[in-house]
C-alpha positions as CSV (number, residue, x, y, z in Angstrom):
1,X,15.7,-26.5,-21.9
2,X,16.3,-24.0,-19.3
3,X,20.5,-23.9,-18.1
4,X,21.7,-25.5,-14.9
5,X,21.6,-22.3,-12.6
6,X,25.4,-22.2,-11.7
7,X,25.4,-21.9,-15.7
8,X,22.8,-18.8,-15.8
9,X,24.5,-16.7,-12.9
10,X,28.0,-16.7,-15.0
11,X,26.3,-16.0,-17.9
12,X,24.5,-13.2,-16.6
13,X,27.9,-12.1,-15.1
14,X,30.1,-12.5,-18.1
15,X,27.7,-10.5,-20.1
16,X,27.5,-7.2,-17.3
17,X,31.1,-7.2,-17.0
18,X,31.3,-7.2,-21.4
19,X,28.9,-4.4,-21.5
20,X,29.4,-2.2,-18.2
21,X,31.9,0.2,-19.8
22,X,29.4,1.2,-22.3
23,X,26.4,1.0,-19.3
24,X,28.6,3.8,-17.5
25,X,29.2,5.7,-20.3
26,X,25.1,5.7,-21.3
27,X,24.8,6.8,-17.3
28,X,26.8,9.0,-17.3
29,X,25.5,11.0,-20.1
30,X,22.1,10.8,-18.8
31,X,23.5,12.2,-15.6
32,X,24.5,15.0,-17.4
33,X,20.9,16.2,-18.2
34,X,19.9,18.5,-15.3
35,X,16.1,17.5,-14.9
36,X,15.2,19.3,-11.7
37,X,11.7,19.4,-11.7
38,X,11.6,22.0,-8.7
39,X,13.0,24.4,-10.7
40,X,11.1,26.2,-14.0
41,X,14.3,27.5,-15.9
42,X,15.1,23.1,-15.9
43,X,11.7,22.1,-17.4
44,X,13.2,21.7,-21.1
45,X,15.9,19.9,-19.4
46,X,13.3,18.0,-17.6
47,X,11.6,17.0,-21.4
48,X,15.3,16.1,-22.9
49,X,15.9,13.7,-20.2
50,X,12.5,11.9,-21.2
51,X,13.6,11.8,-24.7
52,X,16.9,10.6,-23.3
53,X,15.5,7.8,-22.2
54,X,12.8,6.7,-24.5
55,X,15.1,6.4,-26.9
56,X,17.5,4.6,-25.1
57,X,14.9,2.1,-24.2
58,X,13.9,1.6,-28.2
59,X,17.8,1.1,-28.8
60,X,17.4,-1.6,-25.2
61,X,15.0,-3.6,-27.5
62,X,11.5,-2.4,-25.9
63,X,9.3,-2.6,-28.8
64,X,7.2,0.3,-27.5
65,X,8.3,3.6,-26.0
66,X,6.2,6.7,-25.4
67,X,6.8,10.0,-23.9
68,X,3.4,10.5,-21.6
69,X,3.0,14.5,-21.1
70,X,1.3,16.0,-17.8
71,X,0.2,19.1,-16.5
72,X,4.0,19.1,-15.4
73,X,6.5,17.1,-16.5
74,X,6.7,14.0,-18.6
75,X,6.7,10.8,-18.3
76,X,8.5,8.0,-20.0
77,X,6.0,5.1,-20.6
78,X,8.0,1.6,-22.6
79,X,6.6,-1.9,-23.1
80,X,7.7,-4.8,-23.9
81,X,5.6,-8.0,-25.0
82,X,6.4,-11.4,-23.6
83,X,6.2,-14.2,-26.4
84,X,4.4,-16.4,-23.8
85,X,0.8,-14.8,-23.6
86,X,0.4,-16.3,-20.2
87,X,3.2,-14.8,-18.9
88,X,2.9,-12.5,-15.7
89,X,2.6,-8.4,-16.8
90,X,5.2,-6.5,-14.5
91,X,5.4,-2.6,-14.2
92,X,8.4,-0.9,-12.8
93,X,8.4,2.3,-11.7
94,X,11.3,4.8,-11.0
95,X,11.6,8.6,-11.8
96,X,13.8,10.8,-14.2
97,X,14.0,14.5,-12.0
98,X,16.6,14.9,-9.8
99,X,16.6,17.3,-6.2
100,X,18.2,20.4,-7.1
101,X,22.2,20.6,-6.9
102,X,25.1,23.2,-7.2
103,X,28.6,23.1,-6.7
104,X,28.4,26.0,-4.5
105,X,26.0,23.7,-2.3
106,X,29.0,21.3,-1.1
107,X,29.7,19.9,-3.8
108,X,33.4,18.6,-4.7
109,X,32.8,18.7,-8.2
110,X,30.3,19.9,-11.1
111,X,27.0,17.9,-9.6
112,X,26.1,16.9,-13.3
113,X,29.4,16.3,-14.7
114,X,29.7,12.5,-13.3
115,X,33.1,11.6,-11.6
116,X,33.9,8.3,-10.7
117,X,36.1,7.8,-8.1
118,X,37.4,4.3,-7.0
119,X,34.5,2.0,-7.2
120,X,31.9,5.6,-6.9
121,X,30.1,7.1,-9.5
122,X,29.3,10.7,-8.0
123,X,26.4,12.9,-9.9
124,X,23.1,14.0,-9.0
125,X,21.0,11.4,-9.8
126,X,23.6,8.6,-9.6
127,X,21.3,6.7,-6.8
128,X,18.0,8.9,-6.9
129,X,16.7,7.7,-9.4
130,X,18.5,7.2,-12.5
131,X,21.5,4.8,-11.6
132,X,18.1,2.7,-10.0
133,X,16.3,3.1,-12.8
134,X,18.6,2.5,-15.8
135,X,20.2,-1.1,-14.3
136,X,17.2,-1.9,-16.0
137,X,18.3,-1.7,-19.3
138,X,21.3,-3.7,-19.0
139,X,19.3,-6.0,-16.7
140,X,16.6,-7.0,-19.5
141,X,19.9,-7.8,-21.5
142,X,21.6,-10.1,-19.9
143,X,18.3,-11.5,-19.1
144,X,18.0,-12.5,-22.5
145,X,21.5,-13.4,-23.0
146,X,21.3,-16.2,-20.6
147,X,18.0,-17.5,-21.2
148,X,18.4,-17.5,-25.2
149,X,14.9,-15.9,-25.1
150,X,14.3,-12.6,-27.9
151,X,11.6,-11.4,-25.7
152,X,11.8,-11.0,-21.8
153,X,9.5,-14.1,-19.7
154,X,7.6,-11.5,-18.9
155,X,5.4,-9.1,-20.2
156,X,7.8,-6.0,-19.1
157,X,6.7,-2.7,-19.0
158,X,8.5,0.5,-17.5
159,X,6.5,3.6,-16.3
160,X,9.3,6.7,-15.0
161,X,7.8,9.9,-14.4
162,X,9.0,13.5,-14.0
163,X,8.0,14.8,-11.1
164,X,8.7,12.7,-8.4
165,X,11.2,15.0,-6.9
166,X,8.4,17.8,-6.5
167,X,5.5,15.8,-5.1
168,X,4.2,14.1,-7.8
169,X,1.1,16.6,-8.3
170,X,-0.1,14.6,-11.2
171,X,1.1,11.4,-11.2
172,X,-2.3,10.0,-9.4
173,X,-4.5,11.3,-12.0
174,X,-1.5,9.9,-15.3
175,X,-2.3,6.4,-13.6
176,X,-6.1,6.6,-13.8
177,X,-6.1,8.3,-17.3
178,X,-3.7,5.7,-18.5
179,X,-4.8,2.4,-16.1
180,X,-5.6,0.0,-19.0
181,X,-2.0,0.5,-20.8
182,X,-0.6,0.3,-17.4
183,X,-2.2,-2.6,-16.3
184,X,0.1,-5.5,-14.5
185,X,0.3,-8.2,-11.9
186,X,2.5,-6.6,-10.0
187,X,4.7,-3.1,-9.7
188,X,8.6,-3.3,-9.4
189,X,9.6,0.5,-7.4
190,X,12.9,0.8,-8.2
191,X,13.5,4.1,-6.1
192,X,14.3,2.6,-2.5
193,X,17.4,0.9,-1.0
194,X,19.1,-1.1,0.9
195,X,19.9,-1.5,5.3
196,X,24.0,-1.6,4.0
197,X,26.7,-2.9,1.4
198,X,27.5,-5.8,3.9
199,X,23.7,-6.4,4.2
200,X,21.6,-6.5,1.5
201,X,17.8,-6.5,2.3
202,X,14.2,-6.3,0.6
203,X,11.5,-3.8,1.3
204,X,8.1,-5.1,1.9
205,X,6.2,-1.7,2.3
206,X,6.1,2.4,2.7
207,X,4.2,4.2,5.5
208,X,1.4,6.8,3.9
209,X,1.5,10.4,4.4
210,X,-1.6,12.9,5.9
211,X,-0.7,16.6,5.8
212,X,-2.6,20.0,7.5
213,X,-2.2,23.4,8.5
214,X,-4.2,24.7,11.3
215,X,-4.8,28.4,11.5
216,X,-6.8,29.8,15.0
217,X,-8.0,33.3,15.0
218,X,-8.6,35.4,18.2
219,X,-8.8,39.0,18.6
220,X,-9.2,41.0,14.7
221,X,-5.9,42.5,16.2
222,X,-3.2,42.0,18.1
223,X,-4.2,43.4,21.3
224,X,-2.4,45.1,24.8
225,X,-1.7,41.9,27.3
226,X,-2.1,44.4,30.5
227,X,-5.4,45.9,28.8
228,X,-6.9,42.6,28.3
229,X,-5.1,39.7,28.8
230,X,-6.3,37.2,31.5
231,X,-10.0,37.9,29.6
232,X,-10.1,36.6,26.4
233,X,-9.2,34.1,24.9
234,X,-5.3,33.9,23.3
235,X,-5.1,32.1,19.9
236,X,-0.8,31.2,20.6
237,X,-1.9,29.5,23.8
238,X,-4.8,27.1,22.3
239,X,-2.3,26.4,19.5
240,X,0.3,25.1,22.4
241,X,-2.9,23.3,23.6
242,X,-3.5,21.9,20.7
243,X,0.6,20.7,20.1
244,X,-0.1,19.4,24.0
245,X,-2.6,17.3,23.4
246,X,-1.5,15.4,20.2
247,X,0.1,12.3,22.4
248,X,-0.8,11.2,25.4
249,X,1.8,10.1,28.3
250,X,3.1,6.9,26.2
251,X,3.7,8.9,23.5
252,X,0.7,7.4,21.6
253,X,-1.3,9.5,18.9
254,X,-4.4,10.7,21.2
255,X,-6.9,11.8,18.0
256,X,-9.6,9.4,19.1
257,X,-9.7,6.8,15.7
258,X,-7.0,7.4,14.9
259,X,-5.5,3.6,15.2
260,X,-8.7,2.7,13.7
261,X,-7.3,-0.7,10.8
262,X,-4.3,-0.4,11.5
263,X,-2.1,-3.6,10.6
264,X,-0.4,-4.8,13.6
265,X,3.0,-6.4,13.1
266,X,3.1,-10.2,13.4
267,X,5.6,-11.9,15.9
268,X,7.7,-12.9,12.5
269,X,8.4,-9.2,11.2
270,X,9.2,-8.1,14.9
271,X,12.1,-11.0,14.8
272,X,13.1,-9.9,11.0
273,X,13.4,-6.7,12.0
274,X,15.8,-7.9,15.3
275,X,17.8,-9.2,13.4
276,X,19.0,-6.5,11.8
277,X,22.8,-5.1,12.6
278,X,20.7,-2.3,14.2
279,X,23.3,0.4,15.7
280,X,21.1,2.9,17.6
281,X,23.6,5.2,18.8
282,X,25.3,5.2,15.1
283,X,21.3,5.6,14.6
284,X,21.2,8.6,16.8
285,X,24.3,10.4,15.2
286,X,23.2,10.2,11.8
287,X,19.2,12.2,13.0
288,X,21.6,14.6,15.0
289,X,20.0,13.6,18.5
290,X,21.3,12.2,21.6
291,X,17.8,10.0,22.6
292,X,15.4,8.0,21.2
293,X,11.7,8.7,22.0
294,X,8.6,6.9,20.8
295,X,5.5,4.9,21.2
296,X,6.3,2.8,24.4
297,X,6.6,-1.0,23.6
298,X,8.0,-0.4,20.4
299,X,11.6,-0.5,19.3
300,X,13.2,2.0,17.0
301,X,12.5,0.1,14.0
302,X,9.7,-0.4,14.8
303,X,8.4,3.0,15.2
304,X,10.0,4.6,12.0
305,X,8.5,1.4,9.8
306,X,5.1,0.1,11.2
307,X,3.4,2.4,13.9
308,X,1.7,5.4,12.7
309,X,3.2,8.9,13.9
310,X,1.9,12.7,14.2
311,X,4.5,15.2,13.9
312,X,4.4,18.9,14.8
313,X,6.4,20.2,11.5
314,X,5.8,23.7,12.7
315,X,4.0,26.0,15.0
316,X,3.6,29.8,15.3
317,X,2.3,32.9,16.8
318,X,2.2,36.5,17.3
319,X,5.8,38.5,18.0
320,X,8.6,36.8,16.8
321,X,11.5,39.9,16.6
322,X,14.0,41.1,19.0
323,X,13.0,42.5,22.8
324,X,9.2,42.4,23.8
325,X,6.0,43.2,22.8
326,X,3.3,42.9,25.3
327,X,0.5,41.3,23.3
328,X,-2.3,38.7,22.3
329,X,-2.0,38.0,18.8
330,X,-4.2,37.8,16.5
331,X,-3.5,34.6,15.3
332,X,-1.3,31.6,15.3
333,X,-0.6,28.7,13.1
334,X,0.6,25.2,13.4
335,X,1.5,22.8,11.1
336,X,1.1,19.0,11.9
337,X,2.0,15.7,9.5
338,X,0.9,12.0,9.8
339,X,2.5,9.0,8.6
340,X,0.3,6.4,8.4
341,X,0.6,2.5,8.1
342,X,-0.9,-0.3,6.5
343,X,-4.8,-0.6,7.1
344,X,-5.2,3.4,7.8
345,X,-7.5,5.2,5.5
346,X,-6.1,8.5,5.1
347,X,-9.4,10.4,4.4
348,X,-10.8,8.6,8.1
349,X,-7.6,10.0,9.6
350,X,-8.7,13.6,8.1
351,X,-11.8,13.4,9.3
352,X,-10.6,12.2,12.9
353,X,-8.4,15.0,13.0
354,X,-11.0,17.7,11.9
355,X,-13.2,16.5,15.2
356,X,-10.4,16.4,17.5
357,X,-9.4,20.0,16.5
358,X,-12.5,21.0,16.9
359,X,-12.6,19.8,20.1
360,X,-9.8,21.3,21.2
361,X,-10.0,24.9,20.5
362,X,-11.8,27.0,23.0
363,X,-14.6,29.4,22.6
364,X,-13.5,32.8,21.2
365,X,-11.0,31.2,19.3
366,X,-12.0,30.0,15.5
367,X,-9.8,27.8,13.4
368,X,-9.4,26.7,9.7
369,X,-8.3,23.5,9.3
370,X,-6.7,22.6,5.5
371,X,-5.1,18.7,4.4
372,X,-2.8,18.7,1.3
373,X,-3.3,15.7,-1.0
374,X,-2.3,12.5,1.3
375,X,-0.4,9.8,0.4
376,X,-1.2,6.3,0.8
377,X,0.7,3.6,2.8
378,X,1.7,0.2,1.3
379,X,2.4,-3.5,2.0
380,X,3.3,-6.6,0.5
381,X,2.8,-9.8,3.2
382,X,6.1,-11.7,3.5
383,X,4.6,-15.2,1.9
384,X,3.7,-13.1,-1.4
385,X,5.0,-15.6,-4.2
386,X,6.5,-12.7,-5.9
387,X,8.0,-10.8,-3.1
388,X,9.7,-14.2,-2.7
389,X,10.9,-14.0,-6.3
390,X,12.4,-10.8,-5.6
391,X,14.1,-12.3,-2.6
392,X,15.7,-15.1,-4.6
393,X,16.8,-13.0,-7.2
394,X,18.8,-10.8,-5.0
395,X,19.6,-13.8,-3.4
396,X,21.4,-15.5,-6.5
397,X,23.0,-11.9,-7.1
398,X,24.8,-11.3,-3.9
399,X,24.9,-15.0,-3.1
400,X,23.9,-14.3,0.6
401,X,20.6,-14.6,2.6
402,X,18.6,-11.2,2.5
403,X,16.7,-9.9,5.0
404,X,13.9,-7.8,5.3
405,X,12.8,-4.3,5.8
406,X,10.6,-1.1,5.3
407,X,10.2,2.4,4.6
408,X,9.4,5.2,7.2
409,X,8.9,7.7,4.3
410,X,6.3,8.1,1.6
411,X,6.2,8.1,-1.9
412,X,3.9,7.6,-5.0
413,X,3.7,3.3,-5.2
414,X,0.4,3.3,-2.9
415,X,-1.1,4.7,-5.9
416,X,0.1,2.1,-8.7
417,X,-1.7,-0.2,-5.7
418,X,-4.6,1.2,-5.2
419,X,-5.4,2.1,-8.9
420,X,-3.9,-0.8,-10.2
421,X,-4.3,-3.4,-7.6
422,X,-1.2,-4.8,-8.0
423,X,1.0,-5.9,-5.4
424,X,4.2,-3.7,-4.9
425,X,7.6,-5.5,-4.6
426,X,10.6,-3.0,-3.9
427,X,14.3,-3.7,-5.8
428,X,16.6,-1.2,-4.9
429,X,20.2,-1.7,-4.1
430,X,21.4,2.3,-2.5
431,X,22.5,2.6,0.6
432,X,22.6,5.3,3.0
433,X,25.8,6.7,2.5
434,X,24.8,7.1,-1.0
435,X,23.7,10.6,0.1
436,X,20.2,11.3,-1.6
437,X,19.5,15.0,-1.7
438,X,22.6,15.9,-0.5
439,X,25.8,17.0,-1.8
440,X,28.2,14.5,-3.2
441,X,25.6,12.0,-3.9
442,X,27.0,9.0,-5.4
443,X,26.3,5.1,-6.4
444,X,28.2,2.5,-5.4
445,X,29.0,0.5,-9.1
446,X,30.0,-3.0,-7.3
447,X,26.5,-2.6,-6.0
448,X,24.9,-1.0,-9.1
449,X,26.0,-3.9,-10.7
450,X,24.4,-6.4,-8.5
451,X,20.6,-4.1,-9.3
452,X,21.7,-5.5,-13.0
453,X,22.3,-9.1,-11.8
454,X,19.2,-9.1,-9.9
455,X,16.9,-7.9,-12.8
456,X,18.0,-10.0,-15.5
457,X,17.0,-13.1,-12.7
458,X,14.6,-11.6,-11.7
459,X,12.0,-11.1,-14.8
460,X,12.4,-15.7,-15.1
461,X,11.8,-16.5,-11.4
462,X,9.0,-14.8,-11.4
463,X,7.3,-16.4,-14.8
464,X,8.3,-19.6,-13.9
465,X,7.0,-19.3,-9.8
466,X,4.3,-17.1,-10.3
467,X,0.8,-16.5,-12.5
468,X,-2.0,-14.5,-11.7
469,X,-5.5,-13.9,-13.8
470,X,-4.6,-11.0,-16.2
């Protein structure tokens, strides 16, 4: 019989606060590996943080714990067995590389010698992704402690790879080759966070990612302007064409298609997202900018979350050093990204984008048009009986209503969904201040703690409120 739930929240308290000393201490050494995938001379460090951890997920109790190897990197695959066969199968994901670091960087200390400092544990890697990733452990724990269960309600299984910080070149093709072991109901992300401290919040989805590089090619030389310009045809000039013509006056994509499935927001999200403790002028501080600009008749939110964007990352052409050089060049290059949202299909965007280019450039002037691997966008609808567990789980952790929001960025869940079709929830509890990629990076531990309370809740709400057909 299961305990009254005032009775499982102290429980699950009592035994975080027994065990945290030795939860930092486990951390912190972790943090201490520098696994920078980026960076060749750290790829034995890379492997010794995924022996790190499998091992420290046999000593956690998971039955099963493999190191998966790659082209790249490794990856640390662990499973552990319900004892109710009927129990829901849930995969979380997170990743063991870090973003590069050095103390000569900005750093106040050694960036992999951990320093806590008042209620801040400061490493690289103390939010992104370890910190997020290892609450786990302690999580499953105390999930066990206060249900009196030797076996988690679920059928747990934990899937962190190593190269999340460098693209994630082959972490598409480690899900397909290994789909049956990886198989679940749904996917926990555990790399994400939260709007604030004060607020905590859930993410219901990540916007997909379509990348190209357009070259154009005019003259096979650079040329003399006075000679002949006026009379052919200047490859800088259709590439500011081209940049021209990417939005129309409402600041709308104009690639024809290229809306084509998108997933409108509902009239509930847009009030969700209102209700946020949006600042925009903090907002505007924080991207370095004094105005907002966007699609018109959507808010800031909005635009960063749920619309669809094209963004000139870089464009080029010709003379670029001191004084003047009166030519046509030969070339010219520009460099455009997409971020797509829920309902796009990334290779109908490509294909969109191939025509419109095509259109665009004039005669004389031939371009080469190249995508980079795109990324997929995901969502989980609000009434999704597990993102609902999620929500009550982080509900009985920080005892206050949570609220919802999304990603603007990309990353590699869309292809646990796609391969796996399996619905992907998002528990993450940084915030922004917690400084990803940047010097000083740090976790907040009253909050780190909470990622532990809301896992070891988590893994029962969800067998009790939710089944699916394996």
């Amino acid at each position: 019989m299961s305990k009254p739930v005032d009775d499982v929240v102290s429980t699950v308290r009592t035994y975080i606060e027994a065990h945290r000393g030795a939860f930092l201490d486990d951390l912190a050494e972790w943090l201490r590996i520098p696994s920078v995938s980026a960076q060749p001379e750290h790829a034995a460090d890379v492997a010794r943080s995924a022996d790190w951890l499998a091992t420290k997920l046999s000593d956690t109790g998971f039955p099963t714990c493999e190191i998966w190897p790659t082209a790249g990197a490794p990856a640390v695959f662990a499973e552990w067995p319900s004892e109710d066969p009927e129990a829901p199968t849930v995969l979380v994901y997170g990743h063991h590389d870090v973003q590069p670091a050095a103390r000569e960087d900005g750093w106040d200390t050694d960036p992999f010698e951990p320093v806590i400092r008042g209620n801040r544990l400061h490493a690289r890697g103390a939010a992104d992704d370890k910190g997020q990733v290892f609450f786990h452990t302690l999580g499953v724990r105390a999930h066990l402690a206060a249900t009196g269960r030797t076996a988690p309600s679920v059928h747990l299984k934990l899937l962190v790879e190593g190269e999340e910080e460098s693209g994630s070149p082959h972490f598409r093709r480690l899900v397909e080759e290994r789909a049956e072991r990886l198989a679940a109901d749904a996917v926990i992300v555990s790399d994400t966070g939260m709007w604030s401290e004060d607020t905590p919040t859930v993410c219901t989805g990540m916007r997909g990612l379509a990348e190209c590089e357009i070259e154009l090619f005019g003259p096979a030389q650079d040329i003399h302007s006075g000679s002949f310009g006026g009379a052919v045809p200047n490859p800088a000039t259709a590439a500011a064409r081209l940049v021209a013509a990417l939005h129309d006056e409402h600041a709308r994509v104009a690639v024809p298609g290229f809306y084509e499935g998108v997933t409108e927001l509902t009239d509930r999200e847009r009030e969700l997202f209102a209700e946020l403790p949006f600042d925009e002028e903090q907002w505007l501080r924080t991207a370095r900018s004094t105005a907002t600009h966007g699609e018109a008749g959507h808010t800031t939110l909005e635009r960063v979350w749920a619309r669809p964007t094209a963004e000139v990352n870089g464009i080029g052409g010709g003379y670029q050093g001191a004084g003047s050089k009166t030519i046509i060049p030969s070339s010219a290059l520009v460099k455009l990204s997409f971020r797509l949202v829920a309902g796009q299909d990334p290779d109908h965007v490509e294909k969109a984008v191939r025509a419109w280019a095509a259109d665009q450039v004039p005669a004389g002037v031939r371009h080469e048009i190249t995508f980079g691997p795109a990324t997929r966008p995901c969502l989980t609808p609000l009434d999704h009986p597990a993102l609902q567990s999620v929500v009550r789980a982080m509900g009985r952790a920080f005892e206050q209503p949570i609220r919802y929001t999304r990603e603007g960025g990309s990353g590699p869940a869309a292809d646990l969904q796609e391969v796996l079709g399996a619905p992907v929830l998002f528990l993450g509890i940084s915030v922004p201040s917690d400084g990803w990629h940047a010097p000083n990076e740090k976790v907040e531990l009253d909050l780190l703690m909470k990622g532990v309370e809301t896992a070891a809740h988590l893994w029962g709400d969800l067998a009790e409120n939710w089944r699916e057909p394996h």
